[in-house]
N, C-alpha and C positions, 0 to 999 in steps of 0.2 A: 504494500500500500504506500504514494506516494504521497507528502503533502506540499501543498503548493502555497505560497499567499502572493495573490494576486488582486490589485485592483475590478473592482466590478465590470467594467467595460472591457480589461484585457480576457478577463473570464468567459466575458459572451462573447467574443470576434472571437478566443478558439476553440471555444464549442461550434461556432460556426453554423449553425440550426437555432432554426425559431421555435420559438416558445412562448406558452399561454401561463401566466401565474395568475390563480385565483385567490383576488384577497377577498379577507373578511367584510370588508366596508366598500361599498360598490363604489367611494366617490376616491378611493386612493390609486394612483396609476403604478405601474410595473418599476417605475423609478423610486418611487417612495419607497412600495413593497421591496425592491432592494437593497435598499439605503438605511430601513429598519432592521433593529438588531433579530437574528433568528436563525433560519434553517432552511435553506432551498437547496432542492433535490431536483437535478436536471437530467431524467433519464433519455438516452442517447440509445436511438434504433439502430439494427446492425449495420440496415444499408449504410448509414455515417461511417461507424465502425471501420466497415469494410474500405470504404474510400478513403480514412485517415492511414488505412494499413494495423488497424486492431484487429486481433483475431478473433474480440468477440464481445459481449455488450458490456457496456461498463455504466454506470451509473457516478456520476457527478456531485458531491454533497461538499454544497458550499454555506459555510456558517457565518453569516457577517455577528462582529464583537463590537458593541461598542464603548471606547473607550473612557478615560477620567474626564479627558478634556473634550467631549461631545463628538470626536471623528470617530468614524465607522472604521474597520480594518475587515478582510477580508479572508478564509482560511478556508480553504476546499483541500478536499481527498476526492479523489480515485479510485473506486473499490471496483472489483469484479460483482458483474451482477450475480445474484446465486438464482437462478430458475429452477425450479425441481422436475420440469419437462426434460426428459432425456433427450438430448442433441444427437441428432439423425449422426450416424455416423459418414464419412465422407468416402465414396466406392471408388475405385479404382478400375480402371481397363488391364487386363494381363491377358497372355492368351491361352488359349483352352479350350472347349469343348461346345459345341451345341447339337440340340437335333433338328434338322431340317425335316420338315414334316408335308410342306407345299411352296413350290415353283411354278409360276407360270408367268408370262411374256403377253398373254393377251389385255390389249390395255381398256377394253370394256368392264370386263369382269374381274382379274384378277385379284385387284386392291380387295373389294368385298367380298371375294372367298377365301383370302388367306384372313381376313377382319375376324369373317364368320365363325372358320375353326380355330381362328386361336382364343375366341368367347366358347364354344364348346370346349377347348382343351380345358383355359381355364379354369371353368366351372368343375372338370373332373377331375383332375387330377393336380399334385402343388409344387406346378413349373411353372416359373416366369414365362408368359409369350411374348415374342419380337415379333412385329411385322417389318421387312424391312425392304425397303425398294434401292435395289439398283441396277440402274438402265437397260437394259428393259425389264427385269425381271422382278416379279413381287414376290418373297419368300417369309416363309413363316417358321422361326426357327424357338426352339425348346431349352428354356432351362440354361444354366452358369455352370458348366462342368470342369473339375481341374484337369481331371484325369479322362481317358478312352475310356476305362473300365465302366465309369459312371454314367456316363455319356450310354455306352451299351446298354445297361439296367435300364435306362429311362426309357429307349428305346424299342427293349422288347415291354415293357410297359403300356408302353404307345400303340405298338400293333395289338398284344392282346385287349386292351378296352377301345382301338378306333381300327378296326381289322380292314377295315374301306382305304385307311391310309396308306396301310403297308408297301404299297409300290414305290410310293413316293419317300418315303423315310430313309433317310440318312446321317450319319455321323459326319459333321462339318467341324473345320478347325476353324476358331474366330476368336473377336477379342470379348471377353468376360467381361463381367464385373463381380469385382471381389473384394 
């Protein structure tokens, strides 16, 4: 945690984001409500975060003090915000495994029937679906496999509950997420 003391004006040019303070007394402005002694908390969205190059939300608490001789002074911390939402973790591309399950090049219909079975996979069975287009082809591929072997399992998987597939099913090398 770091502390800083900074005049009120330098505080707000580098937070750099606007902001709404609600006082108690509807006729006091944002300046007063600064300039009196207390406790403002300036919580700071990640998008900000993200664009100062923080790696995550941080929360602002600036405590104006007022002194003997009637000036304000200014004393903010920097804390890590604590969320108790668990933070999506961040996936990587490596490469690996999928099951190619539908190919086809027809550009009326394709898109919607590789759409269609990867809404039927999904509902069966608990594979990620890709649909993915490249030129010309719409393919609809199965699952984040690290390994052949797994990649196989899934795949007799696949024939036995969608046996209509079976022609088209294959083992494709691509890049993951893991």
């Amino acid at each position: 945690m770091t502390k800083l003391k900074l005049p009120v004006s330098l505080l707000l040019a580098a937070i750099g984001c606007s902001m709404t303070l609600r006082a108690e007394v509807n006729d006091s402005t944002i300046v007063d409500r600064l300039n009196s002694a207390g406790t403002i908390k300036i919580d700071q969205p990640a998008s900000l975060g993200s664009r100062l190059g923080k790696g995550s939300d941080n929360v602002i608490v600036a405590t104006v003090v007022a002194d003997s001789i009637g000036s304000n002074k200014l004393e903010a911390e920097i804390a890590e915000k604590q969320d108790n939402a668990p933070q999506a973790a961040a996936t990587k591309k490596v490469a690996g495994y999928r099951v190619q399950v539908f190919s086809d090049n027809n550009p009326r219909t394709a898109k919607a029937e590789a759409r269609a079975k990867a809404k039927e996979l999904a509902n069966a069975l608990p594979y990620k679906t890709y649909v993915v287009f490249t030129a010309p082809y719409w393919r609809l591929r199965v699952g984040d496999f690290t390994s052949k072997e797994e990649a196989e399992v899934a795949a007799t998987r696949i024939k036995k509950k969608f046996p209509g597939y079976s022609a088209e099913i294959r083992i494709v090398r691509d890049k993951i997420n893991h």
